[in-house]
N, C-alpha and C positions, 0 to 999 in steps of 0.2 A: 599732100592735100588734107585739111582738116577734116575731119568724120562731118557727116551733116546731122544736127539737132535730131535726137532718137523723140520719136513723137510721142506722147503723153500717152499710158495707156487710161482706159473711159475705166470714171468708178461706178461702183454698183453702188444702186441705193436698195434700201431693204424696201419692198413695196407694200407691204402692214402698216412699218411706220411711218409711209410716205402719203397712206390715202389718212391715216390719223391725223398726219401732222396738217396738210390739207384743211379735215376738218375743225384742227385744235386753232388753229392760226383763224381760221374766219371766224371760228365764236370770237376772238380777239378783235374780230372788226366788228363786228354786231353789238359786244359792249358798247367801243369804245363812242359807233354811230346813237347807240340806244340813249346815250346821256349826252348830244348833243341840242341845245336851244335850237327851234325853228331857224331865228335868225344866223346860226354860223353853215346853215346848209349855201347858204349864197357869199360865203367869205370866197375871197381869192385861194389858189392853190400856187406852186411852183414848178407847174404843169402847166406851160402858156396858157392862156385865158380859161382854162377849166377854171368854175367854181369847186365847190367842196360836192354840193350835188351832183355833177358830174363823177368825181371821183370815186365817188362812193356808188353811181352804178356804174363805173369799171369794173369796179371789185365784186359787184355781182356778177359782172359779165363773165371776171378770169374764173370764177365756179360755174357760172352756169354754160361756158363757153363746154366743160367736160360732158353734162349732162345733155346738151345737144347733139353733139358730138356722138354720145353713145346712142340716140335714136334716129342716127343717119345708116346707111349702108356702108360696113365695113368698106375702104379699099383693099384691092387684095394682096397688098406688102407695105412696111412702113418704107419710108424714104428719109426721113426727118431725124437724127439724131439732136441727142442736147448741145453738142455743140455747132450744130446749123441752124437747131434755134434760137442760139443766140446769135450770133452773126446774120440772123434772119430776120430779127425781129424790126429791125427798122423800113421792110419793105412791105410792111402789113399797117402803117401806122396812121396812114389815111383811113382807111378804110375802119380801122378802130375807132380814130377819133370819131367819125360821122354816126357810127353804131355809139357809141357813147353817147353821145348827145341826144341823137334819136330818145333813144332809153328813159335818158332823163329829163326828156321837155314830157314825157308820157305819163298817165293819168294816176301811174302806182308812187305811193310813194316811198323815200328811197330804204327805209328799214323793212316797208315790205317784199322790198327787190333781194332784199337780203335773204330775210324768211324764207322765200319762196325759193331762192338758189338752194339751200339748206337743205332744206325736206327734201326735195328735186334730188340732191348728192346722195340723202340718206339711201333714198330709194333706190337709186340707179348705180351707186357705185360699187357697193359691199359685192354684190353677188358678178358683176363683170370682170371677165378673166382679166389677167394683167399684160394676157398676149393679141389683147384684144386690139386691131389696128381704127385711129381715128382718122377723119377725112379734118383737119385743122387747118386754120388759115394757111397757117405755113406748107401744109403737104401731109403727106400720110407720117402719124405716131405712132407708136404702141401706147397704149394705155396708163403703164406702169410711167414709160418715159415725160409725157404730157402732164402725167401727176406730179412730178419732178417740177417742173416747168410753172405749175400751179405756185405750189410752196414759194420758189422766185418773187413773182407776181406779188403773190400776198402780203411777203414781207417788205418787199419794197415799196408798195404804196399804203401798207400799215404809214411806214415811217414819214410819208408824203401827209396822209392823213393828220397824221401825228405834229407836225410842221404847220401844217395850216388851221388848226383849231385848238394847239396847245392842250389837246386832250392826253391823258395817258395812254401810252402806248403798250399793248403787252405781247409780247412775242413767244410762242411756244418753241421751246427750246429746238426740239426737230425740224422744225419749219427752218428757224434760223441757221440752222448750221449746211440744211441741205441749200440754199440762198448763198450763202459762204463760200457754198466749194465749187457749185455750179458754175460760179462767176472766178472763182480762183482759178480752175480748170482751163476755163476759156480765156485765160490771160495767159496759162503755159501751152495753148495749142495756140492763140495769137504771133506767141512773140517765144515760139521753140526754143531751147538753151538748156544748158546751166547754169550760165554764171551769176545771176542774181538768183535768193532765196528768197521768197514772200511769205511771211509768218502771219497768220490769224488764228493767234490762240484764243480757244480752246478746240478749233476748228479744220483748220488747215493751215500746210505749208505744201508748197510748190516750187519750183524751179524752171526758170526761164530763162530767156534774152540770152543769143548768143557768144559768144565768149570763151573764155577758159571754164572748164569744169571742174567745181568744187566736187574734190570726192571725201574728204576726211578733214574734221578741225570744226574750226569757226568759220564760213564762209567768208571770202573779199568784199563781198554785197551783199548785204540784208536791207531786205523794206519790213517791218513788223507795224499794224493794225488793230486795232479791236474791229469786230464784227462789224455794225453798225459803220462805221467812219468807209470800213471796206467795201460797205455796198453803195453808200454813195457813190464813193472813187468813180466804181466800175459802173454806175450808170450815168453820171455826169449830175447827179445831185450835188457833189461840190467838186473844187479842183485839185489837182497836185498841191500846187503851188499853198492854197485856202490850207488846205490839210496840214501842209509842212508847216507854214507861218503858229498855225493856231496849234501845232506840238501832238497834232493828232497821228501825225506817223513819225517813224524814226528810218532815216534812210543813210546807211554808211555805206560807200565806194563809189569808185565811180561813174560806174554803170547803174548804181540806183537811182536815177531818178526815170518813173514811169510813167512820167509824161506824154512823152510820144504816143503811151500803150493803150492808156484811156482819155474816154470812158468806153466799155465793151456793151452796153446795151443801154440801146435808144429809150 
């Protein structure tokens, strides 16, 4: 009887550079909103009928989602790992969208919503332990984990932002990589294995999808990515199929194609 898929063990993130990277990535959305014309705040997004105003107070919301959070009452254990909150995230998504909206039909406008998250972070997050458990949509976090989660967020609707007003996009290196591995992670706890390798350098590689196990050599299956092209994949900003045509990924064996596998968050 074949051994069953040894499960993925969870990586650390450093929680210094993850509440930094947090704050380095939203100054990166605060530019990029701050040199927006009035008129591309009501452009369409790639985000079913979200405009851009809308988007941009999501992105207030994924910061200032922490700082509510920290002035609610601890639950008393987390529940919530990073990889249940990705696999999670699609049963929260009503309920976001309506908060969204809410937000942004409301009287601030939206570089203010921004501002105001900001300070809010400055304030509230430096001195809160990183054992600190949150009451989050999804269920009880710790702190440090949720901050994880943030970084995700950020970068992936930088690049939505980025898409829909042709603005420059700039991503703080930390942010991006911990977005990279989060979502690599949760493709080898999805689809268990070895026999395929998933390369994002400078970032990550992983091994999944059941199979024969590569243990020495060149693997039989490699999928290799740049960063960015990776996160779409895994959230369904584009497809396999878009990716491979347009020479954005390279896929040898027969077991690469991971199709089936995404997108991993809604």
């Amino acid at each position: 009887m074949p051994a069953a898929p040894r499960k993925p063990r969870a990586r650390a993130y450093d929680p210094a550079r993850t509440r930094e990277a947090v704050a380095a990535q939203f100054r990166q959305v605060r530019e990029a909103v701050a040199g927006l014309p009035e008129g591309r705040l009501d452009a369409p997004t790639r985000l079913g009928d979200w405009t851009v105003r809308e988007l941009v107070a999501h992105l207030a919301m994924v910061v200032e989602s922490v700082n509510r959070c920290l002035e609610l009452p601890a639950p008393p254990a987390a529940e919530v790992t990073l990889a249940g909150w990705v696999s999670g995230t699609a049963t929260a998504a009503a309920d976001i969208d309506a908060d969204t909206r809410a937000l942004a039909a409301g009287a601030a406008a939206p570089a203010e919503l921004l501002e105001r998250a900001a300070a809010r972070y400055r304030e509230l997050v430096p001195q809160a332990p990183g054992d600190r458990v949150l009451a989050t949509r999804l269920g009880a976090m710790r702190l440090d984990d949720f901050l994880v989660t943030r970084c995700v967020e950020l970068v992936v609707h930088t690049d939505d932002l980025a898409a829909a007003t042709g603005a420059e996009a700039g991503y703080d290196r930390q942010a991006l990589a911990t977005a990279v591995r989060v979502l690599a992670d949760a493709l080898a706890a999805k689809a268990p294995g070895g026999s395929v390798e998933v390369r994002v350098p400078p970032f990550a590689v992983v091994q999944c999808v059941e199979g024969p196990r590569h243990t020495r050599g060149t693997p039989p299956n490699v999928v290799e990515t740049e960063p960015l092209t990776w996160i779409r994949l895994a959230t369904g900003r584009t497809t396999w199929g878009e990716a491979v045509e347009a020479a954005e990924v390279t896929a040898g064996g027969e077991r690469a194609d991971l199709s089936g596998q995404l997108p991993l968050l809604g």
